[in-house]
C-alpha positions, 0 to 999 in steps of 0.5 A: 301361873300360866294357863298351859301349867295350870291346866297340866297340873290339875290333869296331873293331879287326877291322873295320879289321884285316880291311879293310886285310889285304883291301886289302893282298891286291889289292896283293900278288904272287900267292901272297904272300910268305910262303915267302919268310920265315923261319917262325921269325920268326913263332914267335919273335915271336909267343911272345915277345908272348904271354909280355909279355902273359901276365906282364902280365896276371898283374901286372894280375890280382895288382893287382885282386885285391889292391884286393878284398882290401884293401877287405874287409880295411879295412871288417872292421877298422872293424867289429871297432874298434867292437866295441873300442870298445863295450868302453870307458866312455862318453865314450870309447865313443861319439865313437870310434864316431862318428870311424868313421862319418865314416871309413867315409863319408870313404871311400867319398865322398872317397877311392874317387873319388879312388883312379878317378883315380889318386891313392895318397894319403890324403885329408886328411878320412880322415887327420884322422879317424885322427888325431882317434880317436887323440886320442881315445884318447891322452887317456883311456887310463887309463880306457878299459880294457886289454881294448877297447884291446887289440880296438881297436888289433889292429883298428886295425893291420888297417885302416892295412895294408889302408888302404895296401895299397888306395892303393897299388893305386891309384897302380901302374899298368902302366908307360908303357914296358909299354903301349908294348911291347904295342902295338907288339909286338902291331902288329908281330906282326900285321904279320907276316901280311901277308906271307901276303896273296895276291890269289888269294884270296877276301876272306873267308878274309884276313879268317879269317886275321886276325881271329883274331890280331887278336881275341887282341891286342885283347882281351888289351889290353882285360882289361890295361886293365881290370885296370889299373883295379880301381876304375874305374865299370864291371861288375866294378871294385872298389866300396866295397860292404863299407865302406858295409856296415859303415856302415849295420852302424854307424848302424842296427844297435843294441847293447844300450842304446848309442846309435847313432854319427853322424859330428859335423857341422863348426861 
């Protein structure tokens, strides 16, 4: 959700908020109903929501941060599998590295745009590329040298958790069942104002009274919504900034005499 819907949705829902309490105040019998219900009512549901909501948000916020992490954790990890890699002769040396960047480029053109609309499994593109370096590797352990094999895999263990860890991010949204009781539950407490709707009353202090409850529901639903998705476009979502770091570290940032790495073109 963008900054702009954002903004527009919690100003929508106060506009209308306010409308329909000031309404409901002309309709009202004069000095409301409100000493005719039970206060605790409103205690009780009001803390129960904010509860719902405050666990939701942490869940939310736990994802996000989680995704960040992930991402950070995974772009590393290829780094540190390419100075494993620098370790090995050669023809081991160099199509590893070039498996890499076709990784890191699979990534961040495929999978992140994938991952926006919620899909938690891994592109074919990026699974053949780790398939294809395991080959790699599969066929000249005996020559590729305990030390950068030794690098390699410790990284490679790094990047497949990570690499995991962000797709599932990805596909654990907040449950259907959850939206539905923020929204209602939020509507219901509310509602629950408007028995203090009394016609004496100006029309700018019903909307004092509701804007503030109403700005507190809405904009804890936005924050949710946002955190429901880290890796949507917008300020702030999670982006594949460390993993096209970790490309151009790949393709221009020389190593002695080895030759830069670029992803094999398909025949």
């Amino acid at each position: 959700m963008s900054i702009q819907i954002a903004i527009l949705v919690i100003c929508l829902v106060l506009l209308v908020g306010s409308v329909i309490y000031v309404l409901v105040s002309r309709i009202s019998p004069a000095g409301g109903l409100g000493d005719r219900t039970p206060t605790n009512v409103y205690v009780v549901t009001g803390g129960a929501m904010s509860l719902l909501i405050a666990f939701t948000m942490s869940m939310t916020f736990g994802q996000y941060l989680s995704a960040q992490q992930a991402a950070q954790q995974e772009a590393g990890a290829v780094m540190s599998m390419s100075r494993g890699a620098t370790f090995m002769p050669p023809e081991v040396r160099d199509p590893l590295r070039d498996q890499l960047v076709c990784y890191a480029q699979n990534v961040i053109n495929l999978e992140w745009p994938a991952m926006r609309e919620g899909i938690s499994n891994p592109i074919p593109e990026v699974k053949n590329t780790v398939d294809t370096m395991d080959g790699i590797l599969a066929s000249n352990a005996a020559v590729a040298g305990a030390n950068g094999i030794g690098i390699w895999e410790e990284a490679n263990t790094q990047r497949w958790t990570a690499h995991l860890q962000r797709l599932n991010v990805a596909g654990d949204g907040v449950p259907l069942i959850l939206w539905i009781l923020l929204i209602f539950g939020s509507l219901i407490t509310i509602g629950s104002l408007f028995v203090f709707a009394d016609p004496k009353k100006p029309a700018w202090a019903h909307a004092l009274v509701i804007i503030g409850p109403l700005f507190v529901a809405s904009a804890a639903l936005v924050v949710i919504a946002f955190f429901d998705h880290p890796y949507a476009i917008t300020p702030g979502g999670v982006a594949p900034t460390a993993m096209e770091v970790t490309l151009t570290n790949l393709t221009h940032d020389h190593i002695g005499d080895i030759p830069l790495p670029s992803c094999p073109q398909p025949n």
